[in-house]
C-alpha positions in Angstrom: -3.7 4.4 4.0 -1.3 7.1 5.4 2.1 6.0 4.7 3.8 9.4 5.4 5.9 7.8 2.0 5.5 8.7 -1.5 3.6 6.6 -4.0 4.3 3.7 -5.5 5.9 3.8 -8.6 5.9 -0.1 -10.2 9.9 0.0 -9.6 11.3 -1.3 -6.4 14.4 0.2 -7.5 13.4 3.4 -7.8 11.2 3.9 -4.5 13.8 4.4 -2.2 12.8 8.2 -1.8 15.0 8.3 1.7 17.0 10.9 0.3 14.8 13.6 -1.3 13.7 16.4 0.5 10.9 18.7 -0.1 13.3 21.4 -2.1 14.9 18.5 -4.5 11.6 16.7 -5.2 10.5 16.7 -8.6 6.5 15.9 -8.8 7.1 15.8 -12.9 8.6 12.4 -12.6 6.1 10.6 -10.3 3.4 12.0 -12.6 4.6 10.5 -16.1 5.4 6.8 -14.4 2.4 6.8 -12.0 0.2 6.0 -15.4 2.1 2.9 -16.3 1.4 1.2 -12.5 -2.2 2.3 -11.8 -4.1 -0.2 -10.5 -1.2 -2.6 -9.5 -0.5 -3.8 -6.2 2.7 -2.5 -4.2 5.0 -5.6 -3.7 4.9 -6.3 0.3 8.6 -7.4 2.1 8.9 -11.0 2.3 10.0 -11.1 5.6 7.4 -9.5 7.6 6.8 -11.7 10.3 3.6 -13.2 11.7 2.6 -11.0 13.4 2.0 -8.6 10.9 -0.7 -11.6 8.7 -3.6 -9.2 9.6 -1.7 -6.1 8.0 -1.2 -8.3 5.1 -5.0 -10.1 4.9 -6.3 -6.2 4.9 -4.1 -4.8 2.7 -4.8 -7.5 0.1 -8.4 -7.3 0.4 -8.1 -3.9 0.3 -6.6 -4.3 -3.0 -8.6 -6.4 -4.8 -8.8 -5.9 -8.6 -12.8 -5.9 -8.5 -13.5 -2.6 -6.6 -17.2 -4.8 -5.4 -14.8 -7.6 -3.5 -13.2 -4.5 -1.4 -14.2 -4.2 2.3 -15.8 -1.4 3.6 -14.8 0.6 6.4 -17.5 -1.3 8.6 -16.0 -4.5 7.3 -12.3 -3.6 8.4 -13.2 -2.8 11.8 -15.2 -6.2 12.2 -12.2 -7.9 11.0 -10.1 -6.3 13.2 -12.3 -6.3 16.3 -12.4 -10.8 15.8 -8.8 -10.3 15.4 -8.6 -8.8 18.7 -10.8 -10.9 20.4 -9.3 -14.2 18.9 
């Protein structure tokens, strides 16, 4: 998914990249704690509201530990398309 954000890091704390721009950013420290959180799943704000229970379905089965339970792109849009119509 395109974020337009930097990746995840396993620290909440430390993902609040607001204030870096391209001439202060360091790639050295992303690549040394990006080991530690591979294959983890970003934590999602808890007060997203309703509206957004598709977002959070996809992402999650988009996710999934066991690469075989994760949709494919045809799967998505199907989803999303019974979303629509619902």
């Amino acid at each position: 998914m395109l974020t337009l954000q930097l990746p995840y890091n396993g620290d909440e704390a430390e993902s609040d990249y607001s204030n870096i721009t391209d001439s202060s950013f360091n790639t050295s420290a992303l690549e040394s704690s990006t080991d530690s959180v591979y294959g983890t799943r970003p934590p999602l704000p808890q007060d997203l509201p309703e509206e957004y229970d598709i977002v959070k379905e996809i992402f999650n089965w988009c996710t999934e530990i066991d690469y075989l339970k994760r949709p494919s792109a045809k799967d998505i849009l199907t989803r999303l398309q019974v979303f629509t119509t619902s």
